[in-house]
Phi, psi and omega in degrees: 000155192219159187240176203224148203259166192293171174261153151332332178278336192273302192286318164334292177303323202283317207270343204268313181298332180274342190284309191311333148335269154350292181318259163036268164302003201231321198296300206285345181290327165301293179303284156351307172294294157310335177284323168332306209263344186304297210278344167299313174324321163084004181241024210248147190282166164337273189313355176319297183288342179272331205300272215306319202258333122013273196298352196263331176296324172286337186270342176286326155329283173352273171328311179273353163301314214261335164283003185274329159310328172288306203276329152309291176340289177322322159291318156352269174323297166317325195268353160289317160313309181301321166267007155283344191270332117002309231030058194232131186264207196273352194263290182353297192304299181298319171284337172287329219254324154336110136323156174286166186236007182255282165270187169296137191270166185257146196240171190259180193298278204294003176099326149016076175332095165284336146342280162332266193312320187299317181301317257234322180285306189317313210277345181259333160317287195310299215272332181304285177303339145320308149323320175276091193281000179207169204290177180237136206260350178197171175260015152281356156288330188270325171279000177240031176254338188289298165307297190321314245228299176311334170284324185291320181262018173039067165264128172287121162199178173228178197224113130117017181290295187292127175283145201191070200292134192221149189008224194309319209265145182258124168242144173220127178310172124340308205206134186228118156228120199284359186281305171283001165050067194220147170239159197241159179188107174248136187248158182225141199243125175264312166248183165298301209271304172308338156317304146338292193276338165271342164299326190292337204281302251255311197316322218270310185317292177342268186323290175326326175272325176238039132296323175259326219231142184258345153282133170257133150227128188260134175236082191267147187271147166234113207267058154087045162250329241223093188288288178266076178322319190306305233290326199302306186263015156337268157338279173314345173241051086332350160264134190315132165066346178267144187233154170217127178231136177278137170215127194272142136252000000 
């Protein structure tokens, strides 16, 4: 993954919020000394010490405002890392990551955007075989260029967490995101015979997965086995709500 350098303006704001800090933090250290020493004196009025703890409280105030600004800048920045890494520039970000603007979108049974969930396939077509600089030897490589892309479009979900007990056997998806009421689940086909054995695992899967997720997505990498993509996925989305994309590298 490669990075991307921050901009000057951003390390500017970053240097101008800490002096101000700094300033600040040295303002309460005074004010402290003085009340201290106010109260040692004995000449200092009633109202002196709430006067002093007031102001150091609005300046602590401050502080943690300009430090929440800081911490904004920062995210700027991380989510800008994320899509150089993702390999997405930012007008990428902004036109995939829009909602649609045209009709009302239509929701599946379980209430779901399908709008939403389509946008959502589309953004993992484009970006995925971009994501991969070499063929990939397992499939802990593709889930985890998959969390990249998904972190990137700031999608909430979570990964390989949900248990999912079906007769005898525990199944647990790849990727769960529960606002589209969806499971992600990747596979990767290297050989003719794994070709094969990922149509039995999605079979095995189906039932087992929409027992919790009324959406399915099989997202199989295909390292050039997979001659007739239509006939491969056909059958399988033939089951209510499961979808399957093929992505050639």
């Amino acid at each position: 993954m490669h990075k991307i350098a921050v901009e000057d303006r951003c390390l500017n704001e970053i240097h101008e919020i800490r002096e101000q800090i700094r300033q600040w933090e040295n303002e309460i250290a005074v004010l402290s000394r003085v009340a201290r020493e106010t109260r040692r004196g004995g000449a200092a009025p009633d109202w002196a010490p709430q006067h002093f703890a007031k102001v150091k409280a609005a300046v602590l105030r401050e502080i943690e405002a300009e430090r929440k600004s800081q911490d904004k800048i920062r995210d700027v920045v991380r989510k800008k890392q994320r899509l150089a890494e993702a390999g997405l520039s930012v007008e990428d970000f902004r036109v995939l990551a829009e909602p649609a603007k045209a009709a009302a979108p239509a929701a599946t049974p379980d209430g779901a955007d399908e709008s939403a969930v389509k946008s959502l396939i589309d953004f993992i077509s484009v970006k995925l075989r971009l994501s991969m600089r070499r063929a990939p030897s397992a499939e802990l490589e593709i889930q985890d260029a998959l969390e990249t892309i998904l972190n990137a479009r700031d999608t909430s979900f979570e990964r390989d967490k949900i248990a999912i007990t079906y007769s005898t056997k525990t199944f647990r998806p790849d990727f769960t995101i529960d606002s589209l009421h969806l499971a992600i689940e990747v596979k990767l086909c290297k050989t003719k015979d794994k070709e094969k054995k990922i149509v039995e695992e999605i079979n095995a899967d189906i039932p087992a997965y929409k027992t919790k997720y009324g959406r399915l997505l099989f997202v199989v990498y295909d390292l050039g086995i997979i001659r007739d993509e239509q006939k491969f996925k056909t059958d399988i989305e033939a089951n209510p709500g499961v979808s399957v994309l093929v992505v050639k590298h």
